[in-house]
C-alpha positions in Angstrom: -196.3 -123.5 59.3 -193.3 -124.6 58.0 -192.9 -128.1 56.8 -190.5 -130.7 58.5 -190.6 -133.4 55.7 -188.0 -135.9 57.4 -190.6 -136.6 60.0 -193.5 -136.5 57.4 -191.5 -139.3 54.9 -190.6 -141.5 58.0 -194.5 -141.3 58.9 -195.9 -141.9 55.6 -195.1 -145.8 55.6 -196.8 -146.6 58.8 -200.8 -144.6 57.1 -204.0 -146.6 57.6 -201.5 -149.4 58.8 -202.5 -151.4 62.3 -200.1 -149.6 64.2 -200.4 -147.1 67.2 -197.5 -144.1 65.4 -196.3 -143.2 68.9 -194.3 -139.1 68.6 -191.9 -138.8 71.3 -189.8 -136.1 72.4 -189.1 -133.2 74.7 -191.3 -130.7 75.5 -191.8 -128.2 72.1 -189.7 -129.9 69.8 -192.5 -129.6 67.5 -194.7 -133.4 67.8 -198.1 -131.7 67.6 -197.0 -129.2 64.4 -195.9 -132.5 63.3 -199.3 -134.1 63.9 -201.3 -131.0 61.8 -198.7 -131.7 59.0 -199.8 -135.5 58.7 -203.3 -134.4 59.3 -203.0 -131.9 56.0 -201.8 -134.6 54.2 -204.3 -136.9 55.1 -206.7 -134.0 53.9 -204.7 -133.4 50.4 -205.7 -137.4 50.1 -209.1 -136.8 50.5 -209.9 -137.7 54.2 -212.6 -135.4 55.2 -212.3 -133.3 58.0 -214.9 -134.7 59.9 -212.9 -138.3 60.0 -210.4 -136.5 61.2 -210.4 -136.3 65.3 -208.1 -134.0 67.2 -207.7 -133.5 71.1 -204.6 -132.1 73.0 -205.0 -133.1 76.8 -202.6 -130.7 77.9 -205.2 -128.3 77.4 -207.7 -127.1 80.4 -210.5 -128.9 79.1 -209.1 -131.9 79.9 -207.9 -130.9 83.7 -206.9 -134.2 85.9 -210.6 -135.5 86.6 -210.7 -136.5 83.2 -210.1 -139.9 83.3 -209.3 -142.9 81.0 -213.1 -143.8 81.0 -214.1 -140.1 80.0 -211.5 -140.1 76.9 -213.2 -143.7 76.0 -216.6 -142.2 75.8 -215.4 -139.2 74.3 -213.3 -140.2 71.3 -215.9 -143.1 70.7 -218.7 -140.2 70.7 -216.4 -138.2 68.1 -215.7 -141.8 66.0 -219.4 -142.8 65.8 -221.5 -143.3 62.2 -218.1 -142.0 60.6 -216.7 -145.0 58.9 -212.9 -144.7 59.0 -211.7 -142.2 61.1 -208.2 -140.7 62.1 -207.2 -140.1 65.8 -204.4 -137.3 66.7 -203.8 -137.9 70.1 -201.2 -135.0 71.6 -199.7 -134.9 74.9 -201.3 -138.4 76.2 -199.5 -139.1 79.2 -201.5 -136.9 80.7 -204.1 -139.7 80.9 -204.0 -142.4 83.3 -204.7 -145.8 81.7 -204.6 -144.0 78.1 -202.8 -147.1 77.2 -206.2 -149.4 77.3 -208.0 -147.0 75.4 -205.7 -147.0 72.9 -205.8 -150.6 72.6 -209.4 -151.1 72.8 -210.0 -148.3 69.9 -207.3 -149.6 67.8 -209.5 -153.6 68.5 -212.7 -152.4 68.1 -213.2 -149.5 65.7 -212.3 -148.2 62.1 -209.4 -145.9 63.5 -205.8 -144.9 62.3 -203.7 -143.8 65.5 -201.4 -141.0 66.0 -200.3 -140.0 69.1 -197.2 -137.7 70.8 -195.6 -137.4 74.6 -193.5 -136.0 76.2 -192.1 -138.7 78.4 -190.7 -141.8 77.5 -192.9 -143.3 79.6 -195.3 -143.9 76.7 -193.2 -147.2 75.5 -193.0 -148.0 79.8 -194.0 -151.7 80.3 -197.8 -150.8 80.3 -198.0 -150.0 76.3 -195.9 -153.0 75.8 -198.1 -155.3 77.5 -201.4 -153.5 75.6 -199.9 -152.9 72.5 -197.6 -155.5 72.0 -195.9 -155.4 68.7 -198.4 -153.0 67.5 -197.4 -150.1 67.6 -193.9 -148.0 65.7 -191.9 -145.2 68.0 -191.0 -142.3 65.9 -188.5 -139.9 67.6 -188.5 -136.3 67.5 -186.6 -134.1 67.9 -185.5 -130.0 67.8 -184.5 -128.8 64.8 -181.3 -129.7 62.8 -179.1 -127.7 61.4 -180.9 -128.1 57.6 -183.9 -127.3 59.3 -182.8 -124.3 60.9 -181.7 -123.4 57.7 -184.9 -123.8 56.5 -186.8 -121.8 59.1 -184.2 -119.0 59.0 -184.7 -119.3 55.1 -180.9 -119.6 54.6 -179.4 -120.7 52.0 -177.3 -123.5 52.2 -174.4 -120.9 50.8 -174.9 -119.1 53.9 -174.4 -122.5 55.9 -171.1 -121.8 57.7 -172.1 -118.2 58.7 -175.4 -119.8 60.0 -173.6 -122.2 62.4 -172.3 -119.8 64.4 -176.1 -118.4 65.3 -177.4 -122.3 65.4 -174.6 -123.7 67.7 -175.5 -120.3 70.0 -179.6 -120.7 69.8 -180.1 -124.4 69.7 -182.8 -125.5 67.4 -186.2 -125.3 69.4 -188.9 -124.5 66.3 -190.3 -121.9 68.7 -186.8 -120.2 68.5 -186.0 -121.0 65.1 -189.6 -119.6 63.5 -188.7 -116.4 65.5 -186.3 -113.2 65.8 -185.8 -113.0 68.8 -182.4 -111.5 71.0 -180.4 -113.7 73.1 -181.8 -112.8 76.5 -185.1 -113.5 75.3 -184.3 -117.1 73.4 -182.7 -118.3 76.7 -185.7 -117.1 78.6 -188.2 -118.9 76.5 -185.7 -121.8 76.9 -185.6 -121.5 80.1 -189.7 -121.7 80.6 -189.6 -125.1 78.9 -186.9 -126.4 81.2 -188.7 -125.2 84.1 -192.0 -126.9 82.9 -190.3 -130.3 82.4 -188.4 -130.4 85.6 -191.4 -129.0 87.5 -194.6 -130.5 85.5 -192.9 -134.0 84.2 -190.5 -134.5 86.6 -190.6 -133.1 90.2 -194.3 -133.6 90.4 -195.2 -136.7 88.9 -192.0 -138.3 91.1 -193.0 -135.9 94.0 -189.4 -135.0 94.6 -189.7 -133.0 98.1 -186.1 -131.2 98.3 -186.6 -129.8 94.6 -183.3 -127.5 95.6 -180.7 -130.5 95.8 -182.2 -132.0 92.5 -181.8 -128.8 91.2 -178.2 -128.8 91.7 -177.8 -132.5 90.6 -179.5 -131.3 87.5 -177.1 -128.3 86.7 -174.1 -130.7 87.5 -175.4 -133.5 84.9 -175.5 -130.2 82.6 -172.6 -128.6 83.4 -170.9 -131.9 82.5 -172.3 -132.5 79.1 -170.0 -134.8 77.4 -167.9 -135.7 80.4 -167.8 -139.4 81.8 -168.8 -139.6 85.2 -170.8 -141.9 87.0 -173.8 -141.5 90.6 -171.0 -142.1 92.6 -169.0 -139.0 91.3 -172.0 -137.1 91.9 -172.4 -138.0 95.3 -169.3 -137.6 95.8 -168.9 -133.6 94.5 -172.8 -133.1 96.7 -170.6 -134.4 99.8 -168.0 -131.8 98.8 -170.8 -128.8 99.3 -171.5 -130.4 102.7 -175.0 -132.1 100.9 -176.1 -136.0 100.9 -178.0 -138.0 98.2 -177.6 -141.9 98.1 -176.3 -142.8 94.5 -179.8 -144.9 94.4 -181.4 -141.6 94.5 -178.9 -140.1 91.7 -179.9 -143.0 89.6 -183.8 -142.6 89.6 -182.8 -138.8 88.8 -180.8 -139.3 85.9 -183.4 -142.3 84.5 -186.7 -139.4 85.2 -184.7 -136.7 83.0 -183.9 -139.1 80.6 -188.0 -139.6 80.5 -188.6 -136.6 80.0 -185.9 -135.9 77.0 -183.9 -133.8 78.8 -181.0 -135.7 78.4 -179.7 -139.1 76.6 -177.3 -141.2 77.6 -174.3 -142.4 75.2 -172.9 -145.9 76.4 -169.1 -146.9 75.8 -168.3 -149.8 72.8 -165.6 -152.0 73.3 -164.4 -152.0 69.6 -162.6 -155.1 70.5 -164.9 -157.1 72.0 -167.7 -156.1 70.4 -169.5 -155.7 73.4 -171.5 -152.2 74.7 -169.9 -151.6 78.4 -172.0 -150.8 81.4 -170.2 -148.2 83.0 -168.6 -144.5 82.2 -171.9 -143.3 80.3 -171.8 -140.0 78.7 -175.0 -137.7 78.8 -176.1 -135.3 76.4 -178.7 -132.4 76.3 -182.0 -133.1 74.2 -181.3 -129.3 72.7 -178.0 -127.3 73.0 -179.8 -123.9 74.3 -180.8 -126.3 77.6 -177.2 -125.4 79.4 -177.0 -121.6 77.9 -180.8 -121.1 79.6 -179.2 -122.2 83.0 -175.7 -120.9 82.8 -175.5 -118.7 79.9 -173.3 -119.1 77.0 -169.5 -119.0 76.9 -167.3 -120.0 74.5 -165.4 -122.5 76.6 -168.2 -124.6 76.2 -167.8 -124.9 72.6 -166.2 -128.5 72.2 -168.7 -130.1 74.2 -171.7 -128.2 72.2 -169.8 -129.3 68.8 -170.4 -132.9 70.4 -173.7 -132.7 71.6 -174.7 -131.6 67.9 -173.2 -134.3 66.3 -174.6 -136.8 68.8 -178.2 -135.5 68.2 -177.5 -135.8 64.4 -176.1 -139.8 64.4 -179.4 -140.0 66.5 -181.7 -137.9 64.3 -180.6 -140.5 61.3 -181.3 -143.5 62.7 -178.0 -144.6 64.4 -177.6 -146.2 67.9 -174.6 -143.4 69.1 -171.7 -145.3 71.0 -168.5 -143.8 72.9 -165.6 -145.7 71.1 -163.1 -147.7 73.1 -160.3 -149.0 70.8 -157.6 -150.3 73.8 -156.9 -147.3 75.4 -157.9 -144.9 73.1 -161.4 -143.6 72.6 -163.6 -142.7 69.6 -165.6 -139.6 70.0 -168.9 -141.2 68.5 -169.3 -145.0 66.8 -172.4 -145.1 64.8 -174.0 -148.2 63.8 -177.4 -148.2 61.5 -177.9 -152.0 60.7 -174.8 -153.0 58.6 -173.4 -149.4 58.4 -170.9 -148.1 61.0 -169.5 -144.4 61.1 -166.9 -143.2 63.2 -166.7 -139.2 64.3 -164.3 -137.3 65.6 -165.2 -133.9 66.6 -163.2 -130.8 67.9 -163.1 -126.9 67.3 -160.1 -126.5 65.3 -157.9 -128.9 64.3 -153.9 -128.5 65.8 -151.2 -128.2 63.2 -149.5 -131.5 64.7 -150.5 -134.7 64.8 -153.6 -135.0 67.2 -155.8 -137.8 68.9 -158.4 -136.7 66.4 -156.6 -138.6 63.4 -154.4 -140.9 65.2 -157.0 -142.6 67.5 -159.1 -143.1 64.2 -156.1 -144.2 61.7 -155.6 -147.5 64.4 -159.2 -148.7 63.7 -158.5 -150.9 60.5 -162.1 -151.1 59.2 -163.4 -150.1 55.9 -166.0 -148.1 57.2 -166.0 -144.1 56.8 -164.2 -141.9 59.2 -164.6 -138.3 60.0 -162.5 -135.5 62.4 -165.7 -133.1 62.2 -164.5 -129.2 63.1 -164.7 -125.8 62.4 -161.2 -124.8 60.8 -161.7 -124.2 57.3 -157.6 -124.3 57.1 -157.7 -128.1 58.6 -160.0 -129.4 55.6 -159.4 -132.5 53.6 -157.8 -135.9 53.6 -155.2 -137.4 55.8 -154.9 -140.9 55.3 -158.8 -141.7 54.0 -160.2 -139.6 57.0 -162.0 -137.0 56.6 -161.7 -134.0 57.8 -165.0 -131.7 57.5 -166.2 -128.6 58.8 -169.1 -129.0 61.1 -172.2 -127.2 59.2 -170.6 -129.6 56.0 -171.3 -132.6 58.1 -174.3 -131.4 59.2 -175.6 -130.9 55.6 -174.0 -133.5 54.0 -176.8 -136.5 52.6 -174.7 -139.3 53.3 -171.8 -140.2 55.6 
């Protein structure tokens, strides 16, 4: 098992404390490895194994008669003549009503919560009527670039060389652990998009023409990084002689954004300070999600540079904006509290003047800004921006 200590250090704040730790992320982004590594800490502290309690209902034991009463009396079976014990709860949307449970364990007994999902759906307006302010979200997600790096045991010498494989693999831990050829990495990817959009999505919404959301879904993917809006979509269905009602496109793009599959990035009026409510962007919750349904092609590089960075800004805490600065627009505005980053990113940098730099040299803020590429002849300084290559961004402790 290799350790992932971002997620271990962000954890370690919130041990023994009155708080539900809610893990949330797409499917196999690595929340229940996460979950053994807190449990071997606990056990390095001196927690006993028997205090410590462990059930993943997405296991066949727990098949969909077991019911919010059944995990009640089982955990409180488990719990009983322990003293303090430690839950590890994985996969719990699975249970109906898991959210009173949780609740009434967290009331009653001498617990310390953990618990993962796979749909967003865990902070719905059920847990925040039962666990009101008591409980902290934790995000997860695939791996990062230094964490590929670790898995692959690279050395960070080797980054640049590395990017090339990670911006072509993605960074599910399952692909990153492995050795595996193309064909086969997509394939693998390709069973864990099939078991969200089957498992999380089409079932549990009951979505009876599963072909036309099919091809809504490979249009939201083949337009990673692109504005468009529900109308647009229905709009381009009409054009293949299909109809969906851009209600209906809505409720899809809010269920796969549920399930991780993709995030939305909102537009920030620099100007007015204000976050706009129309011309979203979307990106993919892992890179390797568009190669396993159209395969990869170098033309999509730009838009995979993007949906790296995006995931990064996210991965370190920001809230990720689309910049509006009067007519021009800023790839990525990141705000963290009082900090604010603004990113640029392309493939290679042209010779001449570009909207990379200019659109950044007419924001007059003191806060750092980056053109993030990957033309080691385009590095350096041009007016106080920086210009970086991508796996150097990636890497780099501070922005």
């Amino acid at each position: 098992m290799i350790i992932r200590p971002d997620y271990i250090e962000a954890i370690k704040p919130y041990i023994d404390a009155p708080l539900v730790k809610i893990l949330a992320g797409v499917r196999r982004c690595g929340k229940s490895t996460i979950l053994t590594m807190v449990a071997d800490v606990l056990k390095a502290n001196g927690i006993s194994n028997e205090n410590i309690v462990e059930r993943r209902y997405n296991e066949m034991t727990f098949d969909e008669s077991f019911s919010a009463k059944d995990m009640y009396n089982d955990l409180t079976s488990a719990i009983k003549g322990k003293g303090r014990c430690y839950l590890f709860l994985d996969e719990l949307q699975e249970i109906d009503g898991w959210e009173r449970v949780v609740n009434d364990l967290l009331e009653s007994c001498d617990v310390d919560i953990y618990v993962t999902g796979s749909n967003s759906k865990l902070m719905s307006s059920e847990i925040s009527t039962y666990l009101t302010g008591r409980y902290v979200l934790i995000p997860v997600y695939t791996l990062s670039f230094r964490e590929y790096l670790d898995f692959k045991k690279k050395d960070i010498s080797e980054a640049r060389t590395i990017f090339d494989e990670y911006i072509q693999y993605g960074g599910f831990p399952i692909i990153g652990i492995g050795d595996f050829d193309t064909r086969s990495a997509y394939q693998i990817v390709e069973g864990i998009y099939a078991s969200v959009i089957t498992r999380d999505i089409s079932k549990r919404h009951n979505i009876r023409n599963k072909e036309l959301f099919d091809r809504v879904v490979r249009y939201i993917i083949e337009n990673v990084g692109m504005t468009f809006s529900a109308s647009s979509i229905v709009k381009f269905l009409k054009s293949e002689n299909r109809s969906l009602s851009v209600e209906a496109i809505y409720n899809y793009l809010k269920w796969l954004a549920e399930a991780f599959i993709i995030y939305p990035c909102r537009r920030y009026d620099l100007q007015g300070k204000a976050v706009l409510k129309t011309q979203e962007k979307y990106y993919l919750s892992d890179i390797s999600l568009r190669y396993s349904q159209m395969g990869f092609d170098r033309k999509m590089l730009s838009a995979m540079f993007e949906n790296v960075i995006f995931l990064e800004m996210k991965r370190r805490g920001y809230d990720v904006y689309i910049g509006k600065n009067y007519t021009k627009e800023i790839d990525f505005v990141g705000v963290r509290r009082d900090e604010r980053v603004y990113v640029q990113v392309c493939v290679e940098l042209p010779t001449q003047s570009s909207r990379e730099t200019d659109n950044l040299m007419e924001i007059k803020d003191h806060y750092h800004k980056y053109v993030v590429c990957r033309d080691p002849l385009a590095l350096g300084n041009d007016n106080g921006i920086e210009i970086v290559h991508i796996a150097d961004f990636l890497l780099k402790e501070n922005w």
